[in-house]
N, C-alpha and C positions, 0 to 999 in steps of 0.2 A: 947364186942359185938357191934354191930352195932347201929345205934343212931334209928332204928326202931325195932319194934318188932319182926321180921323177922320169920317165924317155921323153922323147919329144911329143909324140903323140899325144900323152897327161898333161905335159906341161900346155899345150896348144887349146886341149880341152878345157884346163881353168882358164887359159884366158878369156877364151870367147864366152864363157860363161858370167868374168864378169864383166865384160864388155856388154852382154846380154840384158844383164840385170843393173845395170848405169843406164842401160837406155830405157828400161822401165823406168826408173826412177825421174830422168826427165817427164816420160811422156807423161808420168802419174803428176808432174807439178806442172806442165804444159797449160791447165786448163785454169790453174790457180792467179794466172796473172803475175808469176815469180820472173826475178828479175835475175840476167846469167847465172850471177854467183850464187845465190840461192837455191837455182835448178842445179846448178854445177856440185853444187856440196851433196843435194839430196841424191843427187846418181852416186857419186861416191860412195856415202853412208850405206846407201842400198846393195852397191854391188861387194863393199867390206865387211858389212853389218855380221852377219850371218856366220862366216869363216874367223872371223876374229869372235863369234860368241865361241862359237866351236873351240877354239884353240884356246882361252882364257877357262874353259869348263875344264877339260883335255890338263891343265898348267902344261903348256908347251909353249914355246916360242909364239907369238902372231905374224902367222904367215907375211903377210905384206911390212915389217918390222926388218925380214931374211932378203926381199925381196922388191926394190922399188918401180920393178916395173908394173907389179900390181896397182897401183897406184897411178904412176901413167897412162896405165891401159883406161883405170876408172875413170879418171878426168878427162882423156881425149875422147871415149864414146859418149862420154857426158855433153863434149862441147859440141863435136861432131852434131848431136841427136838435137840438143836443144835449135840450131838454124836449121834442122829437118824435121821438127817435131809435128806440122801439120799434114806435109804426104806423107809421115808415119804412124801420127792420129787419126789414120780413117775411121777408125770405129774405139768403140773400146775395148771388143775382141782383140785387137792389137797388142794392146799391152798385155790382155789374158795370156797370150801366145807366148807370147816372151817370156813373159814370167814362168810358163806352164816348162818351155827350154831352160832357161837360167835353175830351176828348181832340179831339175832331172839333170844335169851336169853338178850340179853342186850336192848332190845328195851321194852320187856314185861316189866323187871325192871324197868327202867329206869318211865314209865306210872303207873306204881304202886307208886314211889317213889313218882311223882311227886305230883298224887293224896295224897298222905297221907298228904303231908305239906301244901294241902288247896288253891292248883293252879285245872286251869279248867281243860274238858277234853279236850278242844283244846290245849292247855300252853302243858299238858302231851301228845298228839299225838307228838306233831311239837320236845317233849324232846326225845322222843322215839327214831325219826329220828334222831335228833344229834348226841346222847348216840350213836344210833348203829354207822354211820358213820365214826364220828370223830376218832376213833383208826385206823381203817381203812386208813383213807386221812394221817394222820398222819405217818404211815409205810412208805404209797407208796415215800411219801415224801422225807424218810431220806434215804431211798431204790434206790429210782430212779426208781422205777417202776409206769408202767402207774398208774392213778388212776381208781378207779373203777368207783366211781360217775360221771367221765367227757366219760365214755364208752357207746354206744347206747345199751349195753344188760341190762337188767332189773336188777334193785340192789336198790336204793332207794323206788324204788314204791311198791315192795313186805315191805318193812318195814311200808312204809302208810299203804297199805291194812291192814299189819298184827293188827294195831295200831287204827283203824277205828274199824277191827273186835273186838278186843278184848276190847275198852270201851264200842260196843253196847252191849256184852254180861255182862259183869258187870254190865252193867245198865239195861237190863230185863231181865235178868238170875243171879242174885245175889246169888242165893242162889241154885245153881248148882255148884259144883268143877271143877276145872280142865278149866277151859276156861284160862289160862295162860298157860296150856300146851297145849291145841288145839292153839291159839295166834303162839306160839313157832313153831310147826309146817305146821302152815299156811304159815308164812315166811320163815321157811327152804324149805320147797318142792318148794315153790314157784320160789326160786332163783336157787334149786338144777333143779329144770325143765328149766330153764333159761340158766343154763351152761351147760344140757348134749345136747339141744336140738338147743341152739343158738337163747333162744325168744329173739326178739327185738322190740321196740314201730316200727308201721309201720310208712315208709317213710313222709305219710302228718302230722305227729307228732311229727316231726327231721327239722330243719335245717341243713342243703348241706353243709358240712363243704367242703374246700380242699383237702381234702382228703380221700372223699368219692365218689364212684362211681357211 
């Protein structure tokens, strides 16, 4: 078991989230011409990445270290995804989606975790953000695909919001359920509204890159 108490419910929530984020990681090497093992490692990396930066910043244990089914979960949606990888590449929305889930499960986490070992709620917002990010940055990385964080459409700040929302409600709603699952879906809609819709911070809150119009 995991070095926290965790119910069944948390525990079901990290998995599917890195189940979530192994299968982005395929589909983001899907197009690169990578061969199993290749795709296979970068789903893993992807769906670890991020929780082991967290718990290495944290000095705590790394999670999937306590716990080897993290690991088999990463590898089997890995394998799974790469012989489904084409009816699950319809678009590149696709992977946005995912990723947009995987971020918002791993971000709740990650603020829960942080909380429990006796850090603030600030220390646990700013882990939140890591946590989700980092698998992310990591993919696009080994992928060669743009990043997401360096893109003017909205992707980090829904993980703030979501992260803001979800310590004020722990903190004067404690003893109401389910505010890590409204959390969760604060920040999926959020980003899912983001990507069918193309929100972006407006113009006086971007710096003019080169290569913008």
């Amino acid at each position: 078991m995991d070095i926290l108490p965790f119910d069944t419910w948390y525990y079901i929530m990290g998995v599917i989230g890195i189940a979530v984020f192994s299968i982005t990681g395929v589909l983001a090497g899907a197009k690169k011409g990578m061969d199993l093992f290749g795709i296979v490692i970068i789903g893993v990396i992807t769906a670890l990445g991020g929780g082991t930066v967290r718990d290495l910043i944290l000095d705590i244990p790394v999670f999937w270290t306590m716990n080897n089914l993290f690991i088999a979960i990463a590898l089997a949606a890995a394998i799974v995804a790469f012989f489904l990888a084409k009816p699950l590449w319809s678009s590149y929305k696709t992977l946005l989606v995912f990723d947009g889930l995987g971020v918002a499960i791993f971000n709740v986490q990650a603020i829960d975790k942080t909380l429990a070992y006796g850090f603030t709620p600030t220390v646990a917002i700013i882990m939140g953000i890591i946590t989700g990010i980092t698998g992310g940055m990591i993919r696009d990385l080994l992928t060669g695909n743009p990043n997401l964080i360096l893109k003017q459409e909205l992707y980090a700040t829904p993980i703030l919001l979501g992260g803001i929302f979800y310590i004020l409600w722990i903190t004067y709603l404690p003893d109401i359920i389910l505010g890590n699952l409204f959390a969760i879906l604060l920040v999926f809609f959020i980003r899912f509204a983001a990507i069918k819709w193309d929100l972006r911070y407006p113009h006086w809150l971007l710096f003019t890159g080169k290569d913008d119009s």
